[in-house]
C-alpha positions in Angstrom: 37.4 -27.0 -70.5 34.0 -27.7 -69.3 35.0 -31.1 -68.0 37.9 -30.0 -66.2 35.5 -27.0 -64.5 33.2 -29.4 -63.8 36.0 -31.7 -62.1 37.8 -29.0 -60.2 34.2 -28.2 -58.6 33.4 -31.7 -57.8 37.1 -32.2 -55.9 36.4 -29.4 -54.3 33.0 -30.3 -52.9 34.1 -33.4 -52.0 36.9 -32.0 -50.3 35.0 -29.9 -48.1 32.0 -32.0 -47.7 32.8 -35.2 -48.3 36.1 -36.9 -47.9 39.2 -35.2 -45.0 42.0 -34.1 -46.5 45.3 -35.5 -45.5 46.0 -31.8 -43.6 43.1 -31.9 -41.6 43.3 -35.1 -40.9 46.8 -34.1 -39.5 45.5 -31.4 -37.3 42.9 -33.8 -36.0 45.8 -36.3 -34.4 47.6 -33.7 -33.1 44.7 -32.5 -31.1 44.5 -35.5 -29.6 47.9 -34.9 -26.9 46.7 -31.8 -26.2 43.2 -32.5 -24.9 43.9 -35.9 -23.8 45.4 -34.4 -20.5 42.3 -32.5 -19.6 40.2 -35.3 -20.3 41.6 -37.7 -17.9 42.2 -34.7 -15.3 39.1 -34.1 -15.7 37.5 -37.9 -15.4 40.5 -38.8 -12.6 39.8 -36.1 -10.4 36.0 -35.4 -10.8 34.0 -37.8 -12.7 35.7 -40.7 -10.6 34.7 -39.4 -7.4 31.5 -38.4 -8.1 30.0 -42.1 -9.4 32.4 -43.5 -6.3 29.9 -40.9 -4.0 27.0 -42.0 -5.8 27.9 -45.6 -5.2 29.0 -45.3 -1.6 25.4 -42.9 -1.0 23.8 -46.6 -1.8 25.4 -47.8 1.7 25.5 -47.5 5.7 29.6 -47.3 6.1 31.1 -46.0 8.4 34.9 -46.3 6.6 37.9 -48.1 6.6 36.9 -51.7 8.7 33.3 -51.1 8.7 31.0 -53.5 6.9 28.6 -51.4 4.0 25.4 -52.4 4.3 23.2 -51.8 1.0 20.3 -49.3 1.7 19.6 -48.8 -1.7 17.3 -45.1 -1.9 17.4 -45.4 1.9 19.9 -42.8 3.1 18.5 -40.4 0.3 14.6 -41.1 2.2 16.2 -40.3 5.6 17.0 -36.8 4.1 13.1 -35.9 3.6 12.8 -36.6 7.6 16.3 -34.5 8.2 15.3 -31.3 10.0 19.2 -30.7 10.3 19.6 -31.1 6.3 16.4 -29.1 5.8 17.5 -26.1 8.1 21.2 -26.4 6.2 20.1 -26.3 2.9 17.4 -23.3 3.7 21.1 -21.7 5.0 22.3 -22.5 1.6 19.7 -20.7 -0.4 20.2 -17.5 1.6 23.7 -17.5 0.8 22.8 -17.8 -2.6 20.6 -15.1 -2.7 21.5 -12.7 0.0 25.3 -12.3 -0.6 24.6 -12.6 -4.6 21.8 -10.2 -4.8 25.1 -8.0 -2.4 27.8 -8.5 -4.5 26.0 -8.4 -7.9 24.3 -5.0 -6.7 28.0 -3.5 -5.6 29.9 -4.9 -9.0 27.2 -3.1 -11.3 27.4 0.1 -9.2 31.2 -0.1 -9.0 31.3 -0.9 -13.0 28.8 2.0 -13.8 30.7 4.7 -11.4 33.9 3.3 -10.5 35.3 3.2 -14.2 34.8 6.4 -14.7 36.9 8.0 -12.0 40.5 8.4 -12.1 42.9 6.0 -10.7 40.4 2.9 -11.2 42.6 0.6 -11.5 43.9 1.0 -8.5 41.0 0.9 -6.8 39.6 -2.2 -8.5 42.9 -3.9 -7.1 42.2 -2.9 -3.8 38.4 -4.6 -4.3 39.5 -7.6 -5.4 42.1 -7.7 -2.2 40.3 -9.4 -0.1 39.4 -12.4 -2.9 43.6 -13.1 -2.7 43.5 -14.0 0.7 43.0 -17.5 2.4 39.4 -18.0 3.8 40.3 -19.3 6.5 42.5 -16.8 7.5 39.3 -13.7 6.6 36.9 -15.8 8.9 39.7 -16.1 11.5 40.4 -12.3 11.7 36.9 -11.4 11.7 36.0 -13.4 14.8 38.6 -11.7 16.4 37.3 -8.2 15.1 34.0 -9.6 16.2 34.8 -10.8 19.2 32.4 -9.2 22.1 35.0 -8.8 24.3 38.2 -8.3 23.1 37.4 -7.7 19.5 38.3 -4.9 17.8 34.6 -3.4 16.4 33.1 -2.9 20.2 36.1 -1.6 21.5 36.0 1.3 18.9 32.6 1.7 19.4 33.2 2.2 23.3 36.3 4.4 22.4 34.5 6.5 20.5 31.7 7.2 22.6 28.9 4.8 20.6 29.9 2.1 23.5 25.3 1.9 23.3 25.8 0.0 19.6 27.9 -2.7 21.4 26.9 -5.9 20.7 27.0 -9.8 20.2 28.2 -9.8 16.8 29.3 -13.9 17.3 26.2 -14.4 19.5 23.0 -16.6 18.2 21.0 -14.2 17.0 23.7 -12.2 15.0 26.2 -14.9 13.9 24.7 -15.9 10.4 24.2 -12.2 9.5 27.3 -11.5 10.3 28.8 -14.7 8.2 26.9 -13.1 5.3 27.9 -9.4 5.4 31.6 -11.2 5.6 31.6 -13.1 2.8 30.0 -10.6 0.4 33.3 -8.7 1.4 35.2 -11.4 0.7 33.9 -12.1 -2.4 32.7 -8.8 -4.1 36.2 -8.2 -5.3 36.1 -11.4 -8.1 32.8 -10.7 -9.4 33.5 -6.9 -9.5 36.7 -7.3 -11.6 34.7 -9.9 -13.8 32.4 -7.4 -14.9 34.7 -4.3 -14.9 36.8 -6.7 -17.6 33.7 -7.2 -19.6 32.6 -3.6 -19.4 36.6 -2.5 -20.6 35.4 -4.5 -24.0 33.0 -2.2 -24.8 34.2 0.5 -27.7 34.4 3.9 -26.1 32.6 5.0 -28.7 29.4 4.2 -27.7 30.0 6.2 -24.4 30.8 9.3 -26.2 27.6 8.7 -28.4 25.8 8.7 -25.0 27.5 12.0 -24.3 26.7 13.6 -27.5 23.1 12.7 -26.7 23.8 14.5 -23.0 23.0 11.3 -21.1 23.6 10.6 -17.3 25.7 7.8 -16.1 22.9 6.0 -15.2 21.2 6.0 -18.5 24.7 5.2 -20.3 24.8 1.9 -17.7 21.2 1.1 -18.2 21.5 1.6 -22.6 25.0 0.5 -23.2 26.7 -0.9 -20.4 24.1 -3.3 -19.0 22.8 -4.6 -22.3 26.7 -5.4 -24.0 27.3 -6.8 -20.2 24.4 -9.3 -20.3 26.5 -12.6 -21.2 29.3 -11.9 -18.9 26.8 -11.0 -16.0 25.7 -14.8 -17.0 28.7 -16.5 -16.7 29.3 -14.6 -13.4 25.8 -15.7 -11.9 26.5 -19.4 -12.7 30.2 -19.2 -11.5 28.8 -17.6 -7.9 25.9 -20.6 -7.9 28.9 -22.9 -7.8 30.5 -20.8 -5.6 27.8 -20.1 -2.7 26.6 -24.2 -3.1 30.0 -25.5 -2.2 30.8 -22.6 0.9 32.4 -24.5 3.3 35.8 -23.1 4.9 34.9 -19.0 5.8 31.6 -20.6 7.4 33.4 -23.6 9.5 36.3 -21.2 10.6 34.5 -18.0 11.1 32.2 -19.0 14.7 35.3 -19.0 16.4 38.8 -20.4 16.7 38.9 -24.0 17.0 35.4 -24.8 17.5 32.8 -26.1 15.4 30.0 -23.3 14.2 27.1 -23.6 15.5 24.2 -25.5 14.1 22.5 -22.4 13.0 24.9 -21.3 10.7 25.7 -24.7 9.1 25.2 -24.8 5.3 24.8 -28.0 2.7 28.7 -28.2 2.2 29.3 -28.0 6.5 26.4 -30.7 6.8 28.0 -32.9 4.8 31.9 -32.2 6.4 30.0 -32.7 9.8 28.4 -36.1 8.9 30.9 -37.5 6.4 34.3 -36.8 9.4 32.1 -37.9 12.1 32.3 -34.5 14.1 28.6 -35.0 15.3 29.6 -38.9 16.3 30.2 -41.9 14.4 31.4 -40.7 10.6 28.3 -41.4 8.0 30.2 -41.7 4.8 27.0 -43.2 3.2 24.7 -40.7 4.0 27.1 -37.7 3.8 27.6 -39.0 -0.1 24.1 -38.5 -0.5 23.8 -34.9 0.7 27.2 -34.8 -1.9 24.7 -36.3 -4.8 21.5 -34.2 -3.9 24.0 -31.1 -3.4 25.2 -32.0 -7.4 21.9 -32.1 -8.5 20.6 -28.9 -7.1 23.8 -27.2 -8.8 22.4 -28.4 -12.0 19.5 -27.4 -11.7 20.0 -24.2 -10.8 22.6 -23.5 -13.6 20.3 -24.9 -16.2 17.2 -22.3 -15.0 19.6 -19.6 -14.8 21.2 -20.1 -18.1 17.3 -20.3 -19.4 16.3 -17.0 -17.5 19.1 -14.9 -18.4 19.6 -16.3 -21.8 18.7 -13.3 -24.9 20.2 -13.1 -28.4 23.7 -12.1 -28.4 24.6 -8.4 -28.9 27.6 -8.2 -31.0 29.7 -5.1 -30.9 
């Protein structure tokens, strides 16, 4: 009896620990088809391209017919001395922070108040409106609203009697703030609904233990809501990092109809449109795929400090 204890104890250890059992052995192939899909998506339609960029970011080409010329580091130096690049990718960082410190400001106070007020999810469906629509077609009808003529803003203004608050909204000094205020509109909705659908995980009960204890909404936000929101806040901070890095369409289309925006207003992602399609002369594909690379980098970067920062143990509830 002893032995056969001892040898049901041994098959068993050796099935978990040592050798696979013909079942999981069977779930392991038929894994296989499912993720193989993703995987070569994933490697066709971005792993592909960005070794192809980095390649090409080696070379002066122009495209199709031209000659590359190896330049090794070469365009990646010329970006140091770039006053353009420098000016776009200071653009790119108050994008970042401006509309992200906007919208994460307005999701937290829409998830702390909003939820509690009847008819919420109506409301959070008109938020997240604007998020549904093409960018192109935001940026668009803004530059119409804003228009300094004909648009829509100063001719209230004047129609109501404030005709003295009139202004350039599309001229130099106003057309980046402007671009900014728009796209935290734009883009509020998505992070909003992100958080309101972690907050609706949270048991109710811990709200009405807050109420037993007689505390305001902003204490049960800052003791309950906040803290049990922390990883989804996370993901949301690294999904707008992505986000704000890559901005390319609302800020191309929004100076006006048809034309390019102005240099002011350009960001990484219009930088590299502008140099890589030639819109600013001969097209540098070469140095445009460096911009791409440095662009990459920066992303990961940033990801990687903000997962660091805003990493803390995980609440479970």
């Amino acid at each position: 009896m002893t032995d056969l204890k001892h040898s049901s104890a041994s098959s068993a250890t050796s099935g978990a620990g040592g050798a696979t059992s013909p079942l999981d052995a069977q779930r392991r192939r038929l894994r296989l088809p499912f993720i193989l899909p993703a995987v070569i998506f994933y490697t066709v339609f971005f792993v592909a391209p960005s070794l192809a960029s980095f390649v090409i970011s080696l070379y002066r080409w122009r495209g199709a017919g031209d000659e590359p010329e190896w330049l090794g580091l070469g365009n990646f130096l010329r970006l140091f001395n770039d006053d353009i690049f420098r000016g776009a990718f200071v653009n790119t960082l108050i994008v970042l922070l401006v509309v992200g410190a906007i919208i994460f400001a307005l999701g937290f106070f829409f998830t702390a108040f909003v939820a509690e007020m009847r008819g919420k999810h109506l409301l959070r469906a008109l938020i997240f409106f604007p998020s549904l629509v093409n960018p192109v077609v935001l940026a668009i009808a803004w530059g119409f609203i804003l228009d300094p003529t004909r648009g829509a803003l100063n001719t209230t203004l004047e129609a109501i009697g404030l005709g003295n608050l009139k202004q350039v909204w599309l001229g130099p000094q106003l057309i980046f703030p402007m671009i900014l205020l728009t796209m935290a509109w734009m883009t509020v909705g998505l992070f909003t609904v992100i958080l309101m659908a972690g907050a609706d995980r949270i048991p109710v009960s811990l709200y009405e233990d807050c109420d037993l204890a007689g505390a305001s909404i902003g204490q049960r936000f800052r003791m309950v809501t906040l803290p049990l929101l922390w990883e989804v806040a996370a993901v949301a901070a690294v999904l707008w990092v992505i986000t704000a890095v890559k901005a390319f369409e609302f800020i191309y289309a929004f100076a006006g109809v048809g034309t390019a925006p102005p240099r002011s207003t350009w960001t990484a992602s219009v930088y590299v449109y502008m140099q890589g399609f030639g819109s600013q002369g001969l097209p540098e594909l070469g140095r445009a795929s460096a911009m791409s690379v440095v662009m990459l980098i920066v992303v990961g970067v940033l990801v990687v400090v903000l997962r660091r920062l805003m990493s803390r143990q995980k609440v479970e509830f």
